[in-house]
TORKOL-4160 file (C-alpha; in steps of 0.2 Angstrom, whole numbers, padded with zeros to 4 digits, m for minus):
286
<pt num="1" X="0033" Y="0006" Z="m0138"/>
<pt num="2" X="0041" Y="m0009" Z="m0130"/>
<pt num="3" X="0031" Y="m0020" Z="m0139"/>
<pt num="4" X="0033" Y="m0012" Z="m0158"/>
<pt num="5" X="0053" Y="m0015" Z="m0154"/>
<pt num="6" X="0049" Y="m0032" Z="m0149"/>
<pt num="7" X="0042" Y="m0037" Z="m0164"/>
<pt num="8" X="0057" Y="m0026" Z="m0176"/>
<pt num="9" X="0068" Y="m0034" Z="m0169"/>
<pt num="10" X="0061" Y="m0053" Z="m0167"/>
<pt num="11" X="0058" Y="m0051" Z="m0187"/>
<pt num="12" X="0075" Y="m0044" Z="m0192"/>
<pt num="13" X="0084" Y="m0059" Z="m0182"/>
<pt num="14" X="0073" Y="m0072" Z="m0190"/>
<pt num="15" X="0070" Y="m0065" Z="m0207"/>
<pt num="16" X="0087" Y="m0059" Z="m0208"/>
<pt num="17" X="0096" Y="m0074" Z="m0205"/>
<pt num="18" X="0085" Y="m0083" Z="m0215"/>
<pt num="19" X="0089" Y="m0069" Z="m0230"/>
<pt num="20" X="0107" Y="m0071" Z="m0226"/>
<pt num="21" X="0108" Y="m0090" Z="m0227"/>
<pt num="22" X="0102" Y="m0088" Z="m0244"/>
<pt num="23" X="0082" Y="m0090" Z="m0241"/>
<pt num="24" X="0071" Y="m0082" Z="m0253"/>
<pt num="25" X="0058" Y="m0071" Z="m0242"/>
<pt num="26" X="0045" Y="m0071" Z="m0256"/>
<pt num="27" X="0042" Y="m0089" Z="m0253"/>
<pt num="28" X="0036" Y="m0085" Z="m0235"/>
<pt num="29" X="0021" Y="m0074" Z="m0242"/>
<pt num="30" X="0008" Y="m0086" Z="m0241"/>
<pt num="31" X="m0010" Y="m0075" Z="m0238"/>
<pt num="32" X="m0022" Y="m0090" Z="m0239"/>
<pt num="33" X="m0011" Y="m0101" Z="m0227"/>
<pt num="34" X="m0012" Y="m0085" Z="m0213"/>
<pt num="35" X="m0031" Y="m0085" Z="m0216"/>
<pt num="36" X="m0031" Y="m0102" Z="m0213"/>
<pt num="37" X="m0020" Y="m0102" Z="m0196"/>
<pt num="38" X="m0030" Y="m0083" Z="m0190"/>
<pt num="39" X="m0047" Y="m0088" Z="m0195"/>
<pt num="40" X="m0046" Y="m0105" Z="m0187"/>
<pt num="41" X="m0041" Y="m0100" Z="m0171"/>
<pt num="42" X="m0051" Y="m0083" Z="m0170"/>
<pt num="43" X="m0066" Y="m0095" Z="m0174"/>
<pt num="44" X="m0061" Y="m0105" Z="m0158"/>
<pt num="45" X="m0057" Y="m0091" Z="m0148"/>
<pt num="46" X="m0075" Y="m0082" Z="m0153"/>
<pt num="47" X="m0083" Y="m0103" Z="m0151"/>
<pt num="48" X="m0074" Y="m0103" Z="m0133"/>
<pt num="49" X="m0077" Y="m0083" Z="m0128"/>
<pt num="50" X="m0092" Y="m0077" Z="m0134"/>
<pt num="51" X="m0102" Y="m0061" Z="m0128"/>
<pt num="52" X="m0097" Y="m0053" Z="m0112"/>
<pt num="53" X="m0078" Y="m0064" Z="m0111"/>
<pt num="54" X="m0076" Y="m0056" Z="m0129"/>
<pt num="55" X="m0081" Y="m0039" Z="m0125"/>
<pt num="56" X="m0069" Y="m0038" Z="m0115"/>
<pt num="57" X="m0054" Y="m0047" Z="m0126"/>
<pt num="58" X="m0059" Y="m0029" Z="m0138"/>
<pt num="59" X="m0059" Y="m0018" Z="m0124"/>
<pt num="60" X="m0040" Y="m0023" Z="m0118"/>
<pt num="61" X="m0033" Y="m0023" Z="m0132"/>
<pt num="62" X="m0029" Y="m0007" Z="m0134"/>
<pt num="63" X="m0020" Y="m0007" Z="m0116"/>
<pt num="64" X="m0007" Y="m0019" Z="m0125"/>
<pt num="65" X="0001" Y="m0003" Z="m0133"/>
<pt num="66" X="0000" Y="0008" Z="m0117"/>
<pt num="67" X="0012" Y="0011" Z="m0101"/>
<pt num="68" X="0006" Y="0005" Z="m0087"/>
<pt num="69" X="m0004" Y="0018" Z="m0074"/>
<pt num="70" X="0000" Y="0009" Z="m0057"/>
<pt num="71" X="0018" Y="0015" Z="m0055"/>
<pt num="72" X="0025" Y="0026" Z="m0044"/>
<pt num="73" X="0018" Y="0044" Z="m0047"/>
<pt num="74" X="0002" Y="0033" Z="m0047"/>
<pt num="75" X="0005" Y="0027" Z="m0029"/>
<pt num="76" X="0010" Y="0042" Z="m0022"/>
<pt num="77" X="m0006" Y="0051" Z="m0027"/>
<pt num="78" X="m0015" Y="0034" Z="m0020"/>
<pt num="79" X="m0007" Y="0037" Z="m0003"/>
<pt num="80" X="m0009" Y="0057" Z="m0001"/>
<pt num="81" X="m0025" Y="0053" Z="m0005"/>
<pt num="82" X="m0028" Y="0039" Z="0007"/>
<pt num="83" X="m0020" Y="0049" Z="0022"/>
<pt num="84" X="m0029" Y="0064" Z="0018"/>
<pt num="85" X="m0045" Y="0056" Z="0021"/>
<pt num="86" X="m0040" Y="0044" Z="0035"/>
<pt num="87" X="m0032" Y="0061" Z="0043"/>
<pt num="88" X="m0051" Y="0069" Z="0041"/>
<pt num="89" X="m0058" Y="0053" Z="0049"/>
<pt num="90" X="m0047" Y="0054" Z="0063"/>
<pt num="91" X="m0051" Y="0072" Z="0068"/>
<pt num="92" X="m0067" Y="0077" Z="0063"/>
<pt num="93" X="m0075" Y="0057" Z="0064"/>
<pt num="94" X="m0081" Y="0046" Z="0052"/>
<pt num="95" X="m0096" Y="0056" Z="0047"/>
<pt num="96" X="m0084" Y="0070" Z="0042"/>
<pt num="97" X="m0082" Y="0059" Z="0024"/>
<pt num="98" X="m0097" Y="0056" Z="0021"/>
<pt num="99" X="m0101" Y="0067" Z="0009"/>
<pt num="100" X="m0086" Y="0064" Z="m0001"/>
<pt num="101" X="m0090" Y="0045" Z="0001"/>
<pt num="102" X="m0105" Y="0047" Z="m0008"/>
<pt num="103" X="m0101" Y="0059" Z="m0022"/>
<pt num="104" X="m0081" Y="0056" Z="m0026"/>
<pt num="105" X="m0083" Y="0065" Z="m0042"/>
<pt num="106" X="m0087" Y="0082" Z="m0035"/>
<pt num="107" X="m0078" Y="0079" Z="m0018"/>
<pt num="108" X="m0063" Y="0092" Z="m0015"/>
<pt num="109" X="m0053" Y="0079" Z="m0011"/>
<pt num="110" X="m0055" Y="0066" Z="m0024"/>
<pt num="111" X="m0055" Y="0080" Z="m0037"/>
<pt num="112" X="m0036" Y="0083" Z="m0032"/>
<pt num="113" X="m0030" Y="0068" Z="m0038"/>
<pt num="114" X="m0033" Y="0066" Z="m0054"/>
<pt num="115" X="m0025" Y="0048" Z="m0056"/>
<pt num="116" X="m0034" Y="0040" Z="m0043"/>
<pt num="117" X="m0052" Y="0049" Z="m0046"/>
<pt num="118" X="m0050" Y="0042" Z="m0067"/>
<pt num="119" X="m0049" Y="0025" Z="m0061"/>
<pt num="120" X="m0067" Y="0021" Z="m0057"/>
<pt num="121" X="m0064" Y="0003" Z="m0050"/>
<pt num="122" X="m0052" Y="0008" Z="m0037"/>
<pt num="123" X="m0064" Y="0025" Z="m0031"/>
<pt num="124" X="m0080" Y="0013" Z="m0030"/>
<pt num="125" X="m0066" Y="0002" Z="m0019"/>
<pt num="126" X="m0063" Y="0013" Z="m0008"/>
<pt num="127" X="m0078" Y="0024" Z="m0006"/>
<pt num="128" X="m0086" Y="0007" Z="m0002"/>
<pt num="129" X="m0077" Y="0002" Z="0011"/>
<pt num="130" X="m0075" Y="0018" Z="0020"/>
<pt num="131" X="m0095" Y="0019" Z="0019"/>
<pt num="132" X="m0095" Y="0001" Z="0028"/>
<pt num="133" X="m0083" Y="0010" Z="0039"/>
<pt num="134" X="m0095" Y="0026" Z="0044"/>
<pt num="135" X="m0108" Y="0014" Z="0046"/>
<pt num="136" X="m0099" Y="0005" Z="0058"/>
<pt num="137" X="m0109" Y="m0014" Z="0058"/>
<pt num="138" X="m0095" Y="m0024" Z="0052"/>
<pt num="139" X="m0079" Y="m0028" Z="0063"/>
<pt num="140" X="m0060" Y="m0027" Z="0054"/>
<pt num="141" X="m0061" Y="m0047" Z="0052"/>
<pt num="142" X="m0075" Y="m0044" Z="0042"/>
<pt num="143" X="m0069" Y="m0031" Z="0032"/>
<pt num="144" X="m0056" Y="m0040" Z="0028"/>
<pt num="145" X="m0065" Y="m0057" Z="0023"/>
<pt num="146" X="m0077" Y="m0046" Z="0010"/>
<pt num="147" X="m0060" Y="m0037" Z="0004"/>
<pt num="148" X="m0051" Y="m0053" Z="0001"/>
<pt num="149" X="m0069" Y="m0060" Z="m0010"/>
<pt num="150" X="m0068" Y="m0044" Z="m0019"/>
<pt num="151" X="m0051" Y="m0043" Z="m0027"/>
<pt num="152" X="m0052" Y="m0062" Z="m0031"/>
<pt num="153" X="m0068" Y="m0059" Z="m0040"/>
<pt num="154" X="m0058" Y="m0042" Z="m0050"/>
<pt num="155" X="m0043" Y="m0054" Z="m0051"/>
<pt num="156" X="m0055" Y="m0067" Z="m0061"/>
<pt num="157" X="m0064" Y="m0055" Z="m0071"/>
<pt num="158" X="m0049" Y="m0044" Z="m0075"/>
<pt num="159" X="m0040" Y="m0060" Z="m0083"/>
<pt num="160" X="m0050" Y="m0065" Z="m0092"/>
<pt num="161" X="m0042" Y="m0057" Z="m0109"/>
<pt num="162" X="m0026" Y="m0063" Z="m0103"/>
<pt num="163" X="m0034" Y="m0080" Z="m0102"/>
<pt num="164" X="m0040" Y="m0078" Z="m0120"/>
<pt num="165" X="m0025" Y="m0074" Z="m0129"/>
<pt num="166" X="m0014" Y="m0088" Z="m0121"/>
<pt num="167" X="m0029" Y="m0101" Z="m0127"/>
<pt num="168" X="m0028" Y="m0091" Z="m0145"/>
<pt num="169" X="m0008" Y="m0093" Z="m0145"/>
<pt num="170" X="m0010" Y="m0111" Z="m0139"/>
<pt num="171" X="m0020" Y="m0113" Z="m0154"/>
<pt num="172" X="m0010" Y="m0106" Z="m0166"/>
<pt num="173" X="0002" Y="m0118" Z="m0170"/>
<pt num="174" X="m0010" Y="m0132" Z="m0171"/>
<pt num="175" X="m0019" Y="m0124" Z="m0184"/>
<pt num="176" X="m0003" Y="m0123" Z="m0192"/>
<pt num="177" X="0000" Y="m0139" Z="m0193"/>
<pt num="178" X="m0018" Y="m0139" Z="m0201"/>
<pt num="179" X="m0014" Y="m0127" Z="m0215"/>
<pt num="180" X="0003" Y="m0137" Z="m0218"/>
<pt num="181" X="m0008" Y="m0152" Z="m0219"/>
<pt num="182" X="m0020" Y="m0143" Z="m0234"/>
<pt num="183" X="m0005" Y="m0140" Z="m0240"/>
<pt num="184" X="0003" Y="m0158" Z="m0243"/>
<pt num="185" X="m0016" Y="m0163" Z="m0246"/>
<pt num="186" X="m0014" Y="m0150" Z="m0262"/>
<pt num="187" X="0002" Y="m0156" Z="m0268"/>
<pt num="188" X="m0003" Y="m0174" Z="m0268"/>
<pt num="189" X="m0015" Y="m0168" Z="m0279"/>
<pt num="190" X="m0005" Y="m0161" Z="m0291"/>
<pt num="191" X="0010" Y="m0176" Z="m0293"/>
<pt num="192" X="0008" Y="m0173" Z="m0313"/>
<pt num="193" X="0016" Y="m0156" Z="m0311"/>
<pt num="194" X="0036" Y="m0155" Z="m0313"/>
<pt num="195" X="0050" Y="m0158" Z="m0298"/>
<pt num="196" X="0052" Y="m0138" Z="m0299"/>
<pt num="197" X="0035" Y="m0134" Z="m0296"/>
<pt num="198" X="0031" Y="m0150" Z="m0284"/>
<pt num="199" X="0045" Y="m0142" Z="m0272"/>
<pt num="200" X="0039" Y="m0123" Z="m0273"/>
<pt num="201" X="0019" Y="m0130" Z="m0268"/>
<pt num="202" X="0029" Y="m0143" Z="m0253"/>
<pt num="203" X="0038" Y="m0129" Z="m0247"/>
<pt num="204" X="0022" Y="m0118" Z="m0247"/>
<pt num="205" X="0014" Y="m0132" Z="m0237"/>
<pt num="206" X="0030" Y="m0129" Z="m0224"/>
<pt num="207" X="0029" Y="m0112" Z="m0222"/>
<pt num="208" X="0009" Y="m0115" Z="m0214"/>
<pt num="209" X="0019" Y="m0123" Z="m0200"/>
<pt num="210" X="0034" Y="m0112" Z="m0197"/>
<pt num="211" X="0017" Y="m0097" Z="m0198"/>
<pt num="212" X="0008" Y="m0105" Z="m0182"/>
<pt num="213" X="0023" Y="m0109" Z="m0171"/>
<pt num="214" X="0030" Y="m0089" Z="m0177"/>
<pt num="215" X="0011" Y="m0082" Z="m0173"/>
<pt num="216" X="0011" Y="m0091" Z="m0158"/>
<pt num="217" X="0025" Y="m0088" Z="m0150"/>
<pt num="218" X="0033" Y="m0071" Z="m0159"/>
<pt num="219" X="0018" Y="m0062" Z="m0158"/>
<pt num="220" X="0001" Y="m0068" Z="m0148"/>
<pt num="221" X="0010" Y="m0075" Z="m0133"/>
<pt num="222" X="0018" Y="m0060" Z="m0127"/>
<pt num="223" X="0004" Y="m0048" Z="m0128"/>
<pt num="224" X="m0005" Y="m0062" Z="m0115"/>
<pt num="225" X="0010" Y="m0061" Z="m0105"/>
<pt num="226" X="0009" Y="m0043" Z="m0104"/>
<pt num="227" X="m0012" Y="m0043" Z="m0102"/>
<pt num="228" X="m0008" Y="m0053" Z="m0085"/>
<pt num="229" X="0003" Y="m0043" Z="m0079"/>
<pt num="230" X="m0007" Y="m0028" Z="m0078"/>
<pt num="231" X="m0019" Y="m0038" Z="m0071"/>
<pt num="232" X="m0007" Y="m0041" Z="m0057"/>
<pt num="233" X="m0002" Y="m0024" Z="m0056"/>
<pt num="234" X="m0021" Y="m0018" Z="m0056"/>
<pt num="235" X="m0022" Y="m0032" Z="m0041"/>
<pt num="236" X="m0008" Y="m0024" Z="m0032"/>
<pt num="237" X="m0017" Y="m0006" Z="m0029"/>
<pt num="238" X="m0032" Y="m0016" Z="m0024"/>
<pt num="239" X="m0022" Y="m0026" Z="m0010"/>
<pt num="240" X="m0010" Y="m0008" Z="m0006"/>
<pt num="241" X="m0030" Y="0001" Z="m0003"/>
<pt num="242" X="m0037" Y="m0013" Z="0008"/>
<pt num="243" X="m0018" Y="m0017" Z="0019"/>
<pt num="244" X="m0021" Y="0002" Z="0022"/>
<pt num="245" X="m0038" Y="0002" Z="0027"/>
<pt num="246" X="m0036" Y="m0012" Z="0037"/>
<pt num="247" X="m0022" Y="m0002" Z="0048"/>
<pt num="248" X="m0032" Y="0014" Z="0051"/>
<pt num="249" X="m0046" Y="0004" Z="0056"/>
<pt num="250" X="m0036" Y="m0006" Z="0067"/>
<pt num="251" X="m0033" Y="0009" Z="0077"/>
<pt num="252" X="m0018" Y="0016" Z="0067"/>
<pt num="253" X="m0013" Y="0032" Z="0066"/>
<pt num="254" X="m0013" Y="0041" Z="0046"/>
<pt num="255" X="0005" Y="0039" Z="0045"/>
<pt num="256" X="0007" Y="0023" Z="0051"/>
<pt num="257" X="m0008" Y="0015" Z="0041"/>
<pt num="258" X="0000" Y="0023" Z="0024"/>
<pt num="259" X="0015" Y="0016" Z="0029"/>
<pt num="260" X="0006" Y="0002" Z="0028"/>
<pt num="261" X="0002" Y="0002" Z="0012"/>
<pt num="262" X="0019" Y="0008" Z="0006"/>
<pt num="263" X="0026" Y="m0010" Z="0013"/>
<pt num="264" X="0012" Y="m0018" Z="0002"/>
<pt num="265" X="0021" Y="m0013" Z="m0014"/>
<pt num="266" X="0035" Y="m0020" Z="m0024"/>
<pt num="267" X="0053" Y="m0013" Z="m0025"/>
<pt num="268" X="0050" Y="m0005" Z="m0040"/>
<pt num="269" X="0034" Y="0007" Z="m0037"/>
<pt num="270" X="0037" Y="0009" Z="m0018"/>
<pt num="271" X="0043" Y="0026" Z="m0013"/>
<pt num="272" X="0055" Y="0027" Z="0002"/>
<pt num="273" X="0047" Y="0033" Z="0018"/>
<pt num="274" X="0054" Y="0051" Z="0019"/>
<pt num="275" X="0050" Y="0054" Z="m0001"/>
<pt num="276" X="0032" Y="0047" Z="0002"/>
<pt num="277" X="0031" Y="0058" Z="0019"/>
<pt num="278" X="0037" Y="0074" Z="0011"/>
<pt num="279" X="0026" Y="0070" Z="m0006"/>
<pt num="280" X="0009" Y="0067" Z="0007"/>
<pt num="281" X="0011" Y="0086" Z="0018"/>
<pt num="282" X="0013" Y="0096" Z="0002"/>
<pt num="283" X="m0003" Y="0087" Z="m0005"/>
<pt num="284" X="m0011" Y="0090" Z="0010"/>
<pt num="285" X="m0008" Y="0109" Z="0011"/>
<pt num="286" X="m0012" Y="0111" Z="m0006"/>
């Protein structure tokens, strides 16, 4: 929603102080010129990303126009869940989890919460590290190192689109420049035409620049803003999950190691410690 609001309101300053000072808007409508600006740098951007980097450009785009998932409902779920299975661990063993280690999908405890069990990267996150956990081979250091490896390579993978649109925006206003350039190539070219119509195809040629830097800037740029910052926000869970793990296999209690967690998170998604308390017994006793 945010981002249709954005975009109303960018073009009714420009474009309405442009109107008001007496521009003519028509003279902005230049078709070929946006083909020329688009086309050039989605030809760069498909050049520089193809295949899998591009698959993954499509699949996030339509992310752009969604909330995000990681906030504070989200969390809460995250932790009731965590501190019902760590609470499992602690008094019936490790072995106890197994079977909902194995199949998540059909485990009784995944299957009460149903924002957590949705997100398939973070329940293979999990389920993987308390399996490493039951098999008990590797030492919390260890743990820790393989953690660290994993949400660096999710980090790099999951940026990837974010990558892409800030290389297309970069783009955009040189191809701009190229458009203007065709421009002034094609009036050059046409020097036996009158004054009047001389100025209509120089200001044409104008227009491809003020398109790339407006493209660039108004409207690409942005949605990269916003693609890395749900990559950061996905990064967040990954880090709240393994600080949490970490402490329960430590030696922590449940409620300490989910407390744990909660400190992982910024201001704006963390609960405070008696609404997160409250929010983890009633989960557990449904």
């Amino acid at each position: 929603m945010f981002v249709v609001i954005g975009y109303i309101f960018m073009c009714a300053c420009i474009f309405g102080a442009y109107a008001a000072h007496g521009g003519h808007l028509a003279v902005l409508w230049q078709p070929t010129e946006i083909v020329i600006i688009l086309g050039g740098a989605l030809g760069a951007m498909i050049v520089g990303y193809g295949g899998k980097p591009l698959k993954a450009v499509l699949k996030a785009l339509p992310t752009l126009f969604k909330g995000s998932a990681y906030n504070k409902a989200f969390y809460m779920d995250l932790f009731a869940l965590m501190f019902e299975l760590l609470s499992k661990v602690r008094k019936e063993g490790l072995m106890s989890i197994e079977a909902d280690v194995e199949e998540p999908h059909s485990s009784p405890v995944f299957s009460k919460y149903e924002r957590i069990a949705k997100d398939h990267h973070l329940v293979e996150f999990i389920t993987d590290y308390l399996r490493l956990m039951v098999g008990g081979n590797l030492n919390a250091f260890e743990i820790e190192n393989l953690m660290d490896v994993e949400i660096d390579t999710h980090h790099h993978e999951a940026a990837i689109p974010a990558t892409a649109i800030t290389k297309l925006a970069d783009g955009l206003p040189a191809f701009g420049i190229v458009a203007a350039v065709m421009g002034v190539v094609h009036t050059m070219g046409s020097l036996h035409l009158p004054p009047s119509e001389l100025g209509g195809l120089i200001g044409a040629a104008l227009v491809g620049t003020f398109l790339g830097i407006l493209l660039a800037y108004g409207f690409v740029g942005p949605l990269a803003q916003i693609l890395e910052r749900k990559v950061e926000e996905s990064s967040q869970a990954f880090n709240t999950i393994k600080v949490t793990l970490l402490a329960s296999l430590n030696g922590y209690a449940p409620q300490v190691a989910v407390e744990f967690g909660r400190k992982a998170l910024s201001s704006t998604e963390r609960p405070s410690f008696k609404e997160l308390e409250d929010f983890v017994k009633n989960a557990k006793a449904k």
